[in-house]
C-alpha positions in Angstrom: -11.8 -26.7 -23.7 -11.3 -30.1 -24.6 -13.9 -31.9 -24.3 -16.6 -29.3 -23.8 -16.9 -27.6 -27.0 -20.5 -26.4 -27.0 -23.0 -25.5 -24.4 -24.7 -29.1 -25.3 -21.4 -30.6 -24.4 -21.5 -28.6 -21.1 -24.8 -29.6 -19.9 -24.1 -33.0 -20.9 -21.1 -32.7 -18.6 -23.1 -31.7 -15.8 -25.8 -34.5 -16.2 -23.3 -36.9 -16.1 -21.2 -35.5 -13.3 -24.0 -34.2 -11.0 -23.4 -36.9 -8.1 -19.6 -36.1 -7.9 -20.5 -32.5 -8.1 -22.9 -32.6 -5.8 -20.9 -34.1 -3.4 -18.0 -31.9 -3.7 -20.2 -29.0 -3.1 -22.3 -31.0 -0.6 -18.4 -31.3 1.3 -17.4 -28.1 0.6 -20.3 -26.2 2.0 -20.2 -27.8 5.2 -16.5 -26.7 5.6 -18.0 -23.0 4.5 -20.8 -23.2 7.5 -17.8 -25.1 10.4 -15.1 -22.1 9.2 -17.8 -19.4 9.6 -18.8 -20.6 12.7 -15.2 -21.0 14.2 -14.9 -16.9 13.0 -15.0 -14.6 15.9 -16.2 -11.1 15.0 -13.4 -7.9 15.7 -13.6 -4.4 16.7 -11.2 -1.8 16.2 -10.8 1.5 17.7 -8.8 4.3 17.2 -7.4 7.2 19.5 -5.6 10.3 17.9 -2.8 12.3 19.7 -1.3 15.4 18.5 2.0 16.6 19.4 1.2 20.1 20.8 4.4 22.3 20.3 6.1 24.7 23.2 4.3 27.8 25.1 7.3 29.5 25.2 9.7 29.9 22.0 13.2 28.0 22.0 14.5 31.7 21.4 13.4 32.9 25.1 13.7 29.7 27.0 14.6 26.5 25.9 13.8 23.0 26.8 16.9 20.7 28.0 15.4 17.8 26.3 17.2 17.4 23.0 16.5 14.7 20.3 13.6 14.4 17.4 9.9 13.5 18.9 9.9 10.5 16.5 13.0 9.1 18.3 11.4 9.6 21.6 8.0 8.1 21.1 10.1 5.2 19.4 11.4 5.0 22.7 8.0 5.1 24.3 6.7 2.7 22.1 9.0 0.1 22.9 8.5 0.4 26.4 4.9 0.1 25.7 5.7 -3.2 23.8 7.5 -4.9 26.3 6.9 -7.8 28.1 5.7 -6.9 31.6 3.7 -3.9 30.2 1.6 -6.3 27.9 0.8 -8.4 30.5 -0.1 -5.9 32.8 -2.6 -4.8 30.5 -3.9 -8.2 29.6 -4.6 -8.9 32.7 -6.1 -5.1 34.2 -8.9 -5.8 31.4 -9.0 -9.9 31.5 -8.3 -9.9 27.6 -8.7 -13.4 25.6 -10.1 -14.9 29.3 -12.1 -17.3 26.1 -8.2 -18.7 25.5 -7.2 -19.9 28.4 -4.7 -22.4 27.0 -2.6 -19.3 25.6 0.9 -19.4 27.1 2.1 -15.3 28.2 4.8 -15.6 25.3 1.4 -16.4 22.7 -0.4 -13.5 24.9 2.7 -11.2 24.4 2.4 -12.0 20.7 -1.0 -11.6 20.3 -1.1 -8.3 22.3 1.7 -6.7 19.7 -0.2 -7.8 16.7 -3.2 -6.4 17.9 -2.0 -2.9 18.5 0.0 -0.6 16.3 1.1 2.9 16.7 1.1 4.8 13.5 3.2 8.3 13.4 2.5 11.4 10.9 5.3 13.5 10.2 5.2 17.1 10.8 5.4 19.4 7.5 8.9 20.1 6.3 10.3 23.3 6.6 12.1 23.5 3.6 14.2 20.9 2.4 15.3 19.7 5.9 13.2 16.9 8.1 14.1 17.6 11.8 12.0 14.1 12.7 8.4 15.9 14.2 6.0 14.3 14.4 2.5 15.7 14.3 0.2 13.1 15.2 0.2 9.7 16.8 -2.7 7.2 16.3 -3.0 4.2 18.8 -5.1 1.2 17.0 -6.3 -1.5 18.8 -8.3 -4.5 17.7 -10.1 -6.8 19.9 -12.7 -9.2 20.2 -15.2 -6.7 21.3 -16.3 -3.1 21.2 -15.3 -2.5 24.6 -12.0 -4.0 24.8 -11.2 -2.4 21.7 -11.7 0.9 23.4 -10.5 0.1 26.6 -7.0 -0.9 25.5 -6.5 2.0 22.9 -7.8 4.5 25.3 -5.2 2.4 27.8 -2.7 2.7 25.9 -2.6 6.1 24.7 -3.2 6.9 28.4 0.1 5.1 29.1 2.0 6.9 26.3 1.1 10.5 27.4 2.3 9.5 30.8 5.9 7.9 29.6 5.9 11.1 27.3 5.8 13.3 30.4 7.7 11.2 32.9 10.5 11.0 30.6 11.0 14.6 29.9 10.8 15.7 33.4 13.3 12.6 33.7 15.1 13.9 31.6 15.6 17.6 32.4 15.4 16.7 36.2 19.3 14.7 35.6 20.3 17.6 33.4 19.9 20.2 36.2 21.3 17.8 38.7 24.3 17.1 36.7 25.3 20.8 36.4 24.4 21.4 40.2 26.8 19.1 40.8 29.6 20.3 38.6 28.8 23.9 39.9 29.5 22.8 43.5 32.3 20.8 43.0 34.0 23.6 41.1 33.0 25.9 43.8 34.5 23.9 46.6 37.6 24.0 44.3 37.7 28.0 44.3 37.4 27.8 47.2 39.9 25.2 48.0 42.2 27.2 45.8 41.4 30.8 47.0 42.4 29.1 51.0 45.8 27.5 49.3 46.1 31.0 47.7 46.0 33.0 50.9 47.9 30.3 53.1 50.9 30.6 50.5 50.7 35.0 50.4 50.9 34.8 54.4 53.9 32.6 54.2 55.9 34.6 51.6 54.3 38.1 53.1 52.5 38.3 50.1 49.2 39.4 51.5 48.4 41.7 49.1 48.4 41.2 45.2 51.3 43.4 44.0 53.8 43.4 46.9 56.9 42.5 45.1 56.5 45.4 42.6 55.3 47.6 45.6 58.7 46.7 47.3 61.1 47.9 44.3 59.1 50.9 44.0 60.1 51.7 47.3 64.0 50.5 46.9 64.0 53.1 44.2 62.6 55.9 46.3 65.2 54.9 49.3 68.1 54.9 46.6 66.7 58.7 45.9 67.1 59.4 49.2 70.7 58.3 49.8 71.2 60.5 46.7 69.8 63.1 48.4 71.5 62.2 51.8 74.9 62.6 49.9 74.5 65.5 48.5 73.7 67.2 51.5 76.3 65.5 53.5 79.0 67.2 50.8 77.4 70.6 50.8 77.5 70.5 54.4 81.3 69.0 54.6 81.5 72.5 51.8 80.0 74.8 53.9 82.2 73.6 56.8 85.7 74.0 55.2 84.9 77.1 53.9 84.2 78.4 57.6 87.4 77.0 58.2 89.1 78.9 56.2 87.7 82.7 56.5 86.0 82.5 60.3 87.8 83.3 63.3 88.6 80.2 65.0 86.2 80.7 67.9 83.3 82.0 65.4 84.1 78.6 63.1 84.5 76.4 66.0 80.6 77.4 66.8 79.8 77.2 63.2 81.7 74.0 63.0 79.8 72.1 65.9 76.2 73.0 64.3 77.8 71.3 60.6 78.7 68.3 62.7 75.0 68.4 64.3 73.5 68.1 60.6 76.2 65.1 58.9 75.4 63.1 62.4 71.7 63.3 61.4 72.4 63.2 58.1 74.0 59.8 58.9 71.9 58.3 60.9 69.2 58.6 58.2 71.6 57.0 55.5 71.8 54.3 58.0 68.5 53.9 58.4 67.8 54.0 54.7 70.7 51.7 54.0 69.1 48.9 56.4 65.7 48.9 54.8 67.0 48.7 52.0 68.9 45.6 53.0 65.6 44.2 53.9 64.1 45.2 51.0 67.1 43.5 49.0 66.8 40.3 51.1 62.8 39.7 50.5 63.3 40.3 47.1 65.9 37.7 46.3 63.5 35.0 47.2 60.6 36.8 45.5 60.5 35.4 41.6 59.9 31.9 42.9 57.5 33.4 45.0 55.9 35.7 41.8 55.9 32.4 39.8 53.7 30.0 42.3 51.8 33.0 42.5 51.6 33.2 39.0 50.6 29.7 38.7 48.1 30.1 41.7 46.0 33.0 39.8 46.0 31.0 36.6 44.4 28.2 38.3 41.9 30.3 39.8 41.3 32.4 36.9 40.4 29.0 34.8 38.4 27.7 37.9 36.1 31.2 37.5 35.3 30.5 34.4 34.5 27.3 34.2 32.3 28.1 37.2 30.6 31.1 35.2 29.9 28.7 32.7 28.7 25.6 34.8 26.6 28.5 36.1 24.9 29.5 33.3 24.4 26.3 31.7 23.0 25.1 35.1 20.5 28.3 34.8 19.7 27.2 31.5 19.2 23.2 32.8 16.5 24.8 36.0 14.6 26.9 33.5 14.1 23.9 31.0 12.8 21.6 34.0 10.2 24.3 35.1 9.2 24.3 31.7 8.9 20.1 32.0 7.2 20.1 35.2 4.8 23.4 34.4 3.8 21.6 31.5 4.7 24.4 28.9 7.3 22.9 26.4 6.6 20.0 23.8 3.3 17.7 25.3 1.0 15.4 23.8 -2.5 15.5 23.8 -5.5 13.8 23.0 -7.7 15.4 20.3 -9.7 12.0 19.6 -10.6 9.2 22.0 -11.1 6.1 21.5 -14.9 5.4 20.4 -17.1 2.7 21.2 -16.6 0.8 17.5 -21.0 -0.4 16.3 -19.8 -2.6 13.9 -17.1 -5.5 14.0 -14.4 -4.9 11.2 -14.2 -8.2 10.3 -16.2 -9.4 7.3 -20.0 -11.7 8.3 -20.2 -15.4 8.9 -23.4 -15.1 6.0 -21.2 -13.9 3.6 -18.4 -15.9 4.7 -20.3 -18.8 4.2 -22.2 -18.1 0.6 -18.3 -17.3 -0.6 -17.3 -20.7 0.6 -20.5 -22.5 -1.1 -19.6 -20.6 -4.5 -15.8 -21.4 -3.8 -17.2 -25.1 -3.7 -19.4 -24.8 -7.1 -16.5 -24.0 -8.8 -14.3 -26.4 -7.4 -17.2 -28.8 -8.5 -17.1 -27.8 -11.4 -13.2 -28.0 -11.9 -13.5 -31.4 -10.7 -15.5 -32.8 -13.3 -13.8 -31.1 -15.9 -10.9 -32.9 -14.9 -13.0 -36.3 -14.8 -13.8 -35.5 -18.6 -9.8 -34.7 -19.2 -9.2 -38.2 -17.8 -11.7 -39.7 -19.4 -12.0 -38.1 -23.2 -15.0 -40.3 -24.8 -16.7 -39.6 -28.0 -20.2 -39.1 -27.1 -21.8 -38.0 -29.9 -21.9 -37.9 -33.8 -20.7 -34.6 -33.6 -17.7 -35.2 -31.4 -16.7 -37.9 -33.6 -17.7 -35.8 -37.0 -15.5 -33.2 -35.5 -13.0 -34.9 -33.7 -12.4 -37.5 -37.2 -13.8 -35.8 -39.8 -16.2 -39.0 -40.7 -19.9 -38.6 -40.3 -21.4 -41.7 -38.4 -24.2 -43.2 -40.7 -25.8 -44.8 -37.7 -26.1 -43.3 -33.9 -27.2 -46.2 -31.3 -28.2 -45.0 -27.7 -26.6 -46.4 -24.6 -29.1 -48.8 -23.4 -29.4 -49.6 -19.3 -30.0 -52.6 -18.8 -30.4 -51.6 -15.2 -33.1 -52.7 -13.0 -34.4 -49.0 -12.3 -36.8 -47.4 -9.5 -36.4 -50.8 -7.4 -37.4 -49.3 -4.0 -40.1 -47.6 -6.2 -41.6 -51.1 -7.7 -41.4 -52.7 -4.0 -43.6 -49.8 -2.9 -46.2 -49.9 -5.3 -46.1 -54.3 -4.7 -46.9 -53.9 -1.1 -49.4 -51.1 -1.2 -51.2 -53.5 -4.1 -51.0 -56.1 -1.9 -52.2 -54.6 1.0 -55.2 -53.3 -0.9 -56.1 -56.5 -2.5 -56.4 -58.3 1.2 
């Protein structure tokens, strides 16, 4: 310890540096009493939320709104943060109206450091974390009790309503989008189906089919001219043989009714034959025709089912926003307002002030051992026995020659005097 090595060397420290320690305590306690009077007492208050899961399982019908709750109440919280929502809260509940000098960027500050939104993950299922979140707490601390309350309760008032405006949000641009689709890829069927039919009445292709339809019936018009034939040379037969055993008068007779049957026999080769020519002659343009046709069907066929599954994903996108606006998927909820705080948390101005006057003490006391570094005097016969090794064989005391108790003297003089007279 330098210096000090004994208790007696302590308390002779301390008589001989009471004045400077007195007045660095003296100083130091009055900084104690103006800092704990400058400290403003504050309350906090608390408001739990729980994150309530869906009515209705994901299996049966499943919300459109996709993403982890912690990323969307990391979203909400941001909004919450921002500029023109602080603000707006500051000045719906006339917070720090004592600081008027306070700019609305040291406001904005202030506001954010006041508030915090704290976030407890959901349980695991197994070794995979899906982002849930099972409870939010909203913290607030402000300068009294009822602020305090007011802006947690204001703020987790504000968070259930972004929660719930966001996912109907959400859901409500999902279903639009694949309304949309779904009628713009109807109006193409439909546009398709008109081009469809416009191009079958122009190639007399009105029903699916007609090209195979029409060589079907070449082939049965080819049996027939078979058919025709063959009848036309039994006939022609059946004719020279009369001929050649009738009498000429009997075959003449037989003769004329053979002629009857190849005349009609004829005329229905010749009608056969110009069908045919028909059929022949719409047929030669007919593979260009099959092939647009082709082309047509495969266009509409991909337009159905792209439809079919706008359709059903558009089902899916109305069923998730009845679930948003009926309130039956993922919601928060509060299971703890924000209570009226009884005590401040911040510590008392008493105790704030007894710490600073035994903060003082000891910087007192540091001070004057520094004074004894600075200054290192052999005092006694010990010190010098111990700092030397030589024992003094004679101690003399500091004398004062000061004048002492002068004001003392003068006061006693004049109180003699006046008795005297």
């Amino acid at each position: 310890m330098g210096p000090i090595y004994s208790f007696e060397d302590f308390v002779d420290m301390l008589r001989r540096r009471v004045v400077l320690m007195a007045k660095v305590v003296f100083l130091g306690t009055l900084v104690s009493l103006w800092f704990a009077a400058r400290q403003t007492h504050e309350y906090e208050s608390a408001e739990v939320i729980q994150i309530v899961q869906p009515k209705i399982a994901d299996d049966l019908a499943k919300s459109t709104v996709e993403g982890s709750s912690a990323r969307r109440l990391q979203l909400i919280q941001q909004r919450l943060m921002a500029r023109g929502t602080v603000l707006e809260i500051v000045e719906k509940f006339d917070l720090y109206s004592d600081m008027p000098q306070l700019k609305p960027s040291q406001l904005v500050a202030l506001m954010r450091e006041s508030v915090r939104i704290e976030g407890v993950a959901a349980a695991r299922e197994g070794f995979s974390d899906d982002g849930t979140i099972s409870v939010l707490t909203i913290i607030a601390r402000m300068p009294t009790a009822e602020q305090a309350q007011q802006v947690a309760n204001e703020f987790a008032r504000r968070t259930i309503e972004l929660s719930v405006n966001s996912r109907i949000e959400l859901a409500r641009e999902t279903l639009t989008f694949f309304a949309e689709q779904e009628a713009a890829l109807a109006s193409n069927l439909a546009t398709l189906e008109d081009e469809l039919t416009a191009f079958r009445n122009a190639n007399d292709l009105t029903l699916p089919g007609t090209a195979e339809f029409r060589r079907a019936e070449l082939t049965t018009i080819n049996g027939g001219l078979l058919d025709i034939a063959r009848e036309q040379i039994e006939v022609r037969r059946a004719a020279d043989h009369v001929s050649a055993t009738e009498r000429p008068a009997t075959a003449k007779r037989m003769l004329e009714g053979f002629q009857e049957q190849l005349d009609t026999l004829q005329a229905q080769n010749d009608l056969l034959l110009q069908h045919k020519s028909e059929l022949e002659a719409s047929l030669e343009t007919s593979p260009e025709a099959e092939r647009q046709l082709d082309d047509f069907e495969r266009q509409q066929q991909q337009l159905q089912n792209a439809l079919d599954a706008i359709t059903a994903r558009r089902t899916e996108a109305e069923v998730g926003f009845r679930l948003e606006t009926r309130h039956q998927s993922e919601r928060l909820t509060v299971i703890e307002p924000a209570a009226l705080p009884d005590y401040p948390i911040t510590g008392g101005r008493k105790r704030l002030a007894i710490m600073g006057m035994l903060a003082s003490v000891m910087v007192a006391l540091a001070v004057a051992y520094v004074q004894e570094l600075r200054q290192p005097v052999l005092r006694s016969a010990a010190q010098m026995q111990r700092e030397t090794g030589l024992a003094p064989v004679v101690s003399i005391p500091v004398l004062d020659t000061r004048r002492k108790r002068r004001l003392s003297d003068l006061w006693r003089g004049r109180f003699k005097s006046g008795a005297d007279a």
